[in-house]
C-alpha positions as CSV (number, residue, x, y, z in Angstrom):
1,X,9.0,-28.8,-9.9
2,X,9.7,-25.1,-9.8
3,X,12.4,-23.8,-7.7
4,X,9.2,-22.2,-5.6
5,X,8.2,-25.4,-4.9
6,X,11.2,-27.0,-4.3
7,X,11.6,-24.3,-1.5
8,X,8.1,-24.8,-0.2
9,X,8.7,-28.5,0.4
10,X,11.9,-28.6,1.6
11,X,10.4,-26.0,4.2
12,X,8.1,-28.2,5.7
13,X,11.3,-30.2,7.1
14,X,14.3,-27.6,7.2
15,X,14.6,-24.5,9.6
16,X,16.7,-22.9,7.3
17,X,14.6,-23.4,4.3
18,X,11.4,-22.3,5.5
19,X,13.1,-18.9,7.3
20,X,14.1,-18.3,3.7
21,X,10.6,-19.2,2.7
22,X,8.7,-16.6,5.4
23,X,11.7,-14.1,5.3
24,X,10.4,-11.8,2.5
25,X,7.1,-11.6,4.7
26,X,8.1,-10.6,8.0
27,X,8.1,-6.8,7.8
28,X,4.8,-6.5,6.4
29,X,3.0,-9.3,8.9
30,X,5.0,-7.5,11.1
31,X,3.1,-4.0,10.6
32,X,-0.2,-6.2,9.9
33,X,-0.1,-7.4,13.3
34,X,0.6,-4.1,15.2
35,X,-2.2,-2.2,12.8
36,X,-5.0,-5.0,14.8
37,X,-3.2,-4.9,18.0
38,X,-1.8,-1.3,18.5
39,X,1.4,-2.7,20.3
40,X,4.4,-3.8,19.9
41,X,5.1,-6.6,22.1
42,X,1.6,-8.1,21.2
43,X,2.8,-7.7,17.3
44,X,6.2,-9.5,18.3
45,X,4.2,-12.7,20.1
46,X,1.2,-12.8,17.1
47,X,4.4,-13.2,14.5
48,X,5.4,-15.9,16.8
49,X,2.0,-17.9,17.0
50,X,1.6,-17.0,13.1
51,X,4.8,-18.5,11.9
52,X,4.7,-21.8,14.5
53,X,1.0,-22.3,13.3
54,X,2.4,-22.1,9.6
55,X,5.5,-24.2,10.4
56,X,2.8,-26.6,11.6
57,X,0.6,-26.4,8.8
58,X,2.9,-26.3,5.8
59,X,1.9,-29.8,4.3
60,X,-1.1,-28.8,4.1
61,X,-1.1,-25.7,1.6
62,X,-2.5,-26.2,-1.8
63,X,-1.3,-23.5,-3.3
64,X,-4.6,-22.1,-4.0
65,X,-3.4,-17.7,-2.9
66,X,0.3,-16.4,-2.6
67,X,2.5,-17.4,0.1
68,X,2.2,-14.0,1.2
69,X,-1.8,-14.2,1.3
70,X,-1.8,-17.5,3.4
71,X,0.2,-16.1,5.9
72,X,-1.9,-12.6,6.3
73,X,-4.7,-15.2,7.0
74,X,-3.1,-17.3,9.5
75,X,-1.9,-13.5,11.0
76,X,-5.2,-12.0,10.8
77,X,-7.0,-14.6,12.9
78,X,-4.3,-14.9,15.2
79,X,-4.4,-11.2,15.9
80,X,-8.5,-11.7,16.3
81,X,-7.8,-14.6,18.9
82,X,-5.9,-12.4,20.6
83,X,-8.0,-9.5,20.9
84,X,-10.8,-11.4,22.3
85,X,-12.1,-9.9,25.4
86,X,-9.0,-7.6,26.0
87,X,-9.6,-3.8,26.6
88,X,-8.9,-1.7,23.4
89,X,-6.0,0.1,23.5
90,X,-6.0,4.2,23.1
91,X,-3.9,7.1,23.9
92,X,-5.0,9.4,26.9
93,X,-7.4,11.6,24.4
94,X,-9.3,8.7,24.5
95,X,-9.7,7.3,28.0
96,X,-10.2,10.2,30.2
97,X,-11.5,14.3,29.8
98,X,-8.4,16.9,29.3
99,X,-7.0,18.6,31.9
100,X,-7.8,21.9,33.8
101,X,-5.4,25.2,32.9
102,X,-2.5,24.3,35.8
103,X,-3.3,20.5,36.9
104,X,-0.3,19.0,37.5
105,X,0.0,15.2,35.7
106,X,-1.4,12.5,37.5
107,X,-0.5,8.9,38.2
108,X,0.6,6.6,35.3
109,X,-2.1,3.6,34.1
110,X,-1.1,0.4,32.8
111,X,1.2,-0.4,29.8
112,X,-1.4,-2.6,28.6
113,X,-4.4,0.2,28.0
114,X,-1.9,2.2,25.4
115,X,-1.5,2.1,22.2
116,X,2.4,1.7,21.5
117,X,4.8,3.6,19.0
118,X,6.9,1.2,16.5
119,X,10.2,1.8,15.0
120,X,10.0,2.1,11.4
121,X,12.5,0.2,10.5
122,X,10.5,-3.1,11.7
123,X,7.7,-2.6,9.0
124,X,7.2,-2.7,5.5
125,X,6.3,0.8,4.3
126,X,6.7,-0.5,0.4
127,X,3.1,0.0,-1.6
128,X,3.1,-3.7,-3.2
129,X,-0.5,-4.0,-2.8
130,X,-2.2,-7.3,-3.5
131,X,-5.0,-5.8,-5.4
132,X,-6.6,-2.1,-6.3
133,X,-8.6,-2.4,-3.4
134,X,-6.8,0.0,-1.1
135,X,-7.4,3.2,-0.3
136,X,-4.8,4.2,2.3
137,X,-0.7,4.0,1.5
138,X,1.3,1.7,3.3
139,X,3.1,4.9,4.9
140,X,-0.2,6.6,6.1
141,X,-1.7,3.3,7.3
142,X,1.0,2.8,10.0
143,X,0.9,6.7,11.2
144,X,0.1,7.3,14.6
145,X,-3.0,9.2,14.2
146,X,-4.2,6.4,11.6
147,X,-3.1,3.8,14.5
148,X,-5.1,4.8,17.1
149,X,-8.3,6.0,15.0
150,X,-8.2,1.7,14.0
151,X,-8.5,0.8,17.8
152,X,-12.1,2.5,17.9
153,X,-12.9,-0.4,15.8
154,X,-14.5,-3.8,16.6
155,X,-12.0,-6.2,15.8
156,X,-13.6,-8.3,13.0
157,X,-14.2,-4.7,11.1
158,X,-10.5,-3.4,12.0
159,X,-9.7,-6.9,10.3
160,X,-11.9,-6.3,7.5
161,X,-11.0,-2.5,7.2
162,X,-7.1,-3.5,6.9
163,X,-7.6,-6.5,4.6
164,X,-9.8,-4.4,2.3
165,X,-8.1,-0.8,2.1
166,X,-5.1,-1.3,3.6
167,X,-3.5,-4.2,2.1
168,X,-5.9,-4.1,-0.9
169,X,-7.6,-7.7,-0.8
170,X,-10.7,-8.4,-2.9
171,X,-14.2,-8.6,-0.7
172,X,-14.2,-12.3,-1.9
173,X,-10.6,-13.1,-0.5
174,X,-11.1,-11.1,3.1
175,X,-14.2,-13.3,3.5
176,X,-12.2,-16.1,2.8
177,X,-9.3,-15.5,5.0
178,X,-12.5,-14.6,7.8
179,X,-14.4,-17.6,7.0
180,X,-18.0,-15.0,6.7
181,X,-19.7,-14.1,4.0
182,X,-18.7,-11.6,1.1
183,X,-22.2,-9.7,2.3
184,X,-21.2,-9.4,6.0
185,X,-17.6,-8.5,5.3
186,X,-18.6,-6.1,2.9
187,X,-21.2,-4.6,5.6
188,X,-18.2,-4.7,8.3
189,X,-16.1,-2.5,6.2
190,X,-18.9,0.1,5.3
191,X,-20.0,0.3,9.3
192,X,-15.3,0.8,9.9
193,X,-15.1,3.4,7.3
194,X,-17.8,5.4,9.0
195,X,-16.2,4.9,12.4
196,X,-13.1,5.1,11.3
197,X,-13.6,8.6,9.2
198,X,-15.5,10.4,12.3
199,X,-12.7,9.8,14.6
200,X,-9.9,10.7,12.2
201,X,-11.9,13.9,11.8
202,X,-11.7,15.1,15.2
203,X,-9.8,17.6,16.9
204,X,-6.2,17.3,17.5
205,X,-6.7,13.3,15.0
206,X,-6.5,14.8,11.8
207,X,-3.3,12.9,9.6
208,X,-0.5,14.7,9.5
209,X,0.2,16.6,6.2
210,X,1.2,14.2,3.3
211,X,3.6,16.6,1.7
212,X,5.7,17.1,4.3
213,X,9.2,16.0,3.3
214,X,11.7,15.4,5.1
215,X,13.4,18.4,4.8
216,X,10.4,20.7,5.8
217,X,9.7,17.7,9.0
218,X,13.6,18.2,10.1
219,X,12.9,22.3,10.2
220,X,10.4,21.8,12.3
221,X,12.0,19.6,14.6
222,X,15.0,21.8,14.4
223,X,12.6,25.0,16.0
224,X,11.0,22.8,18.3
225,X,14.1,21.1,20.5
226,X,16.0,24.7,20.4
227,X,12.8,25.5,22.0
228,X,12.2,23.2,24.2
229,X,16.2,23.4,25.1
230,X,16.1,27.3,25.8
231,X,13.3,26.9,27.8
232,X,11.7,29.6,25.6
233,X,7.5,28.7,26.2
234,X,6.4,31.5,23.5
235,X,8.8,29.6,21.1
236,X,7.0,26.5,21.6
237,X,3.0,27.6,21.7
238,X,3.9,29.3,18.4
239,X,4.5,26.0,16.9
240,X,1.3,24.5,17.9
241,X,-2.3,25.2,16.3
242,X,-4.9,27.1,19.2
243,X,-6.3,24.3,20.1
244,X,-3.8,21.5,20.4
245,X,-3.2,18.6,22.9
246,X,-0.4,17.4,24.5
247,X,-0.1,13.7,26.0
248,X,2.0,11.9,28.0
249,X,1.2,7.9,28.1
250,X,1.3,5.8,30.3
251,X,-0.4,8.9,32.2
252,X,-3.5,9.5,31.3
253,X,-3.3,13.5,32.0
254,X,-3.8,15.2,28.6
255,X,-3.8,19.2,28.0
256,X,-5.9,21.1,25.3
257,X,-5.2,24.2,23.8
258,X,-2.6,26.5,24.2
259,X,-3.6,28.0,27.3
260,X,-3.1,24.7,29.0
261,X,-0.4,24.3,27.6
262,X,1.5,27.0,28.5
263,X,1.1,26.4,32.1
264,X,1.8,22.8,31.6
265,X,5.4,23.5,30.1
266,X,6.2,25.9,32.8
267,X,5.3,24.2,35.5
268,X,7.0,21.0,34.4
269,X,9.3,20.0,31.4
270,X,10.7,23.6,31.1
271,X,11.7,23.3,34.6
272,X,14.9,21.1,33.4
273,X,17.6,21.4,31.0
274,X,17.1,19.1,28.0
275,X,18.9,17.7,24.6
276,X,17.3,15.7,21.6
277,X,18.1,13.2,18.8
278,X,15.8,12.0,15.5
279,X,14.3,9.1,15.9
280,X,11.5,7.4,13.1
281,X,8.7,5.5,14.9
282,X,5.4,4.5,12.1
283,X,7.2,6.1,9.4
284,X,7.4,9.5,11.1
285,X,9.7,11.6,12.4
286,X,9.9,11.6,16.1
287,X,12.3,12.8,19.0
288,X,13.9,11.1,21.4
289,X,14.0,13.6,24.2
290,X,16.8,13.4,26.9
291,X,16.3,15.3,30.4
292,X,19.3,15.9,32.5
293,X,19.0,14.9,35.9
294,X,20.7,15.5,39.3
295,X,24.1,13.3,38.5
296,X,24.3,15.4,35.7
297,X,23.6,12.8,32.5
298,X,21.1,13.6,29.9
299,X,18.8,9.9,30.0
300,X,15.8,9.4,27.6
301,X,12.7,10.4,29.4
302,X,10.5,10.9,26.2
303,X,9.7,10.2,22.5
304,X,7.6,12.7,21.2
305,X,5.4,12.4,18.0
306,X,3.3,15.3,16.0
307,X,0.3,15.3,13.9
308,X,1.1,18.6,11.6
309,X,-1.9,20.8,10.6
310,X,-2.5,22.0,7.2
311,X,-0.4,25.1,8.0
312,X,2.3,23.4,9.3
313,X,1.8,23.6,12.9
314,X,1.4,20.7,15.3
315,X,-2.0,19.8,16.0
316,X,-1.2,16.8,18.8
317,X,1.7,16.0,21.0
318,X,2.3,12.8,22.1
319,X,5.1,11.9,24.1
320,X,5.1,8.4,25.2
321,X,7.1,8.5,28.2
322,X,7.8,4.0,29.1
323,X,11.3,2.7,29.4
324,X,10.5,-0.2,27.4
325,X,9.2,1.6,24.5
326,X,11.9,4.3,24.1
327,X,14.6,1.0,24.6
328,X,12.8,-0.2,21.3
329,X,14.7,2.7,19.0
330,X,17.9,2.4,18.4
331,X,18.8,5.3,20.0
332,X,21.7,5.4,23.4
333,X,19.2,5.7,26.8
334,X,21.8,8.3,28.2
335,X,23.9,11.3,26.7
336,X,26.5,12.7,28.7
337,X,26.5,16.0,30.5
338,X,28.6,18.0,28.4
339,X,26.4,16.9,25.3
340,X,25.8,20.7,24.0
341,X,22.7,22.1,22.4
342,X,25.1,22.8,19.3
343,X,25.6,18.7,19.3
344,X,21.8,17.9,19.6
345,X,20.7,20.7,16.6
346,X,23.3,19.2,14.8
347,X,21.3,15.7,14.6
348,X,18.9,16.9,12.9
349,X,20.7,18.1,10.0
């Protein structure tokens, strides 16, 4: 008996020993789970049901597919339980027309209809593909824009789409793990690819730039919160492309274009004093934005997240705006007052 096995049996009766055995897995299941569901929480409660349902099941694993491969089945079809019957989730771009030039924001929606930043640091962003099937890197399949574009899909083809070019799976093992046909998963992932491809082509839901280091993202987050912090709107609309959007979930008010935008900022965020920190949320950069308020204490009112153009400029804001998600990065929830702009361009050094 190898020392593999050893562990696997010994699992099947021992807490300890089968944390050790699923341990290795958790950050990629992890990322699995909130590619098909789009949020965290839901990720957090599918790693649940997937590890208790392979707890349950452990005597009865042949052996027959990696460890790792057994439990991306059990996860899969977990997240597709799950999903049944439950709205798709979206950012405002999706769910409602842009704005007019000087509308003011409107009234929040549900948590549940949003599609949810992650921290980075609870994913696997490491490229140890199964197989040559896949056509996306771990790093781009967890970005935002990538996010969201997979919630336009059915959720048998989302499954099919991630098993296939995400996670690089053979056509014969994703119909396994789906229990279909390798015809009918093959025709699932031609029909996401399509979908998939138009939405990631429209405006303002292209990927952000894949050589943009880290250096080059900090510069640009560097002229964006000094900005934002001066209250200096031509600053800002120079940053963006012509005919970029700006959203704020959980409201579903979204802006297009610069014009919009404009009177957007000065009407509203430029209106108060603010300070920033780095965050990294689905292997981007983002910013935890801090507004000061009347008892003079800077408390996190925003994380903000760019798509980047092919010249460098933002394309899409998206500043998702729900305590509970911006309590997710660990990141303090106030600064004090006398927290300077000197401190807050200093972060991002």
């Amino acid at each position: 008996m190898t020392d593999d096995d050893a562990l696997l049996a010994l699992a099947a009766v021992d807490d300890d020993a089968f944390a050790r055995l699923v341990g290795p897995h958790r950050a990629r299941l992890r990322a699995h789970c909130y590619r098909m569901l789009g949020s965290v929480a839901d990720s957090d409660d599918a790693m649940q049901d997937t590890l208790f349902r392979a707890w349950r099941s452990l005597t009865q694993f042949e052996g027959r597919s990696s460890i790792g491969t057994w439990l991306t089945a059990i996860a899969t079809n977990v997240c597709l339980r799950m999903l049944e019957g439950r709205r798709r989730r979206g950012l405002p771009i999706d769910v409602s027309a842009h704005a007019q030039v000087g509308e003011p924001p409107g009234r929040p929606l549900a948590e549940s209809v949003w599609i949810e930043p992650i921290p980075t640091e609870l994913v696997d962003l490491a490229d140890a593909t199964p197989g040559p099937e896949a056509r996306y890197t771990m790093r781009e399949s967890i970005e935002l824009a990538f996010s969201a574009a997979l919630q336009h899909l059915p959720s048998q083809q989302r499954a099919v789409l991630l098993l296939r070019d995400v996670l690089g799976y053979s056509a014969t093992e994703t119909a396994g793990m789906l229990a279909t046909s390798v015809p009918a998963a093959n025709s699932a992932l031609q029909r996401a690819r399509s979908t998939l491809d138009g939405h990631r082509d429209t405006a303002g839901r292209a990927p952000a730039r894949r050589d943009a280091g880290d250096v080059e993202s900090m510069q640009l987050a560097r002229r964006y919160t000094s900005a934002m912090q001066d209250a200096d709107i031509d600053a800002v609309i120079a940053l963006l492309t012509t005919d970029a959007t700006w959203s704020m979930p959980p409201d579903a008010t979204w802006y297009a274009g610069t014009e919009a935008i404009t009177a957007f900022l000065g009407d509203h965020p430029l209106r108060f004093s603010w300070r920033h920190l780095p965050a990294h949320a689905n292997g981007q950069l983002a910013i935890m934005c801090y507004r000061l308020d009347d008892d003079a204490i800077f408390r996190a009112h925003a994380l903000d997240m760019f798509n980047i153009a092919n010249d460098g400029r933002i394309s899409a804001i998206t500043a998702f705006r729900t305590t509970s998600v911006l309590a997710r990065f660990q990141l303090p929830m106030t600064l004090p007052g006398d927290f300077s702009k000197a401190d807050s361009q200093a972060a991002f050094r």
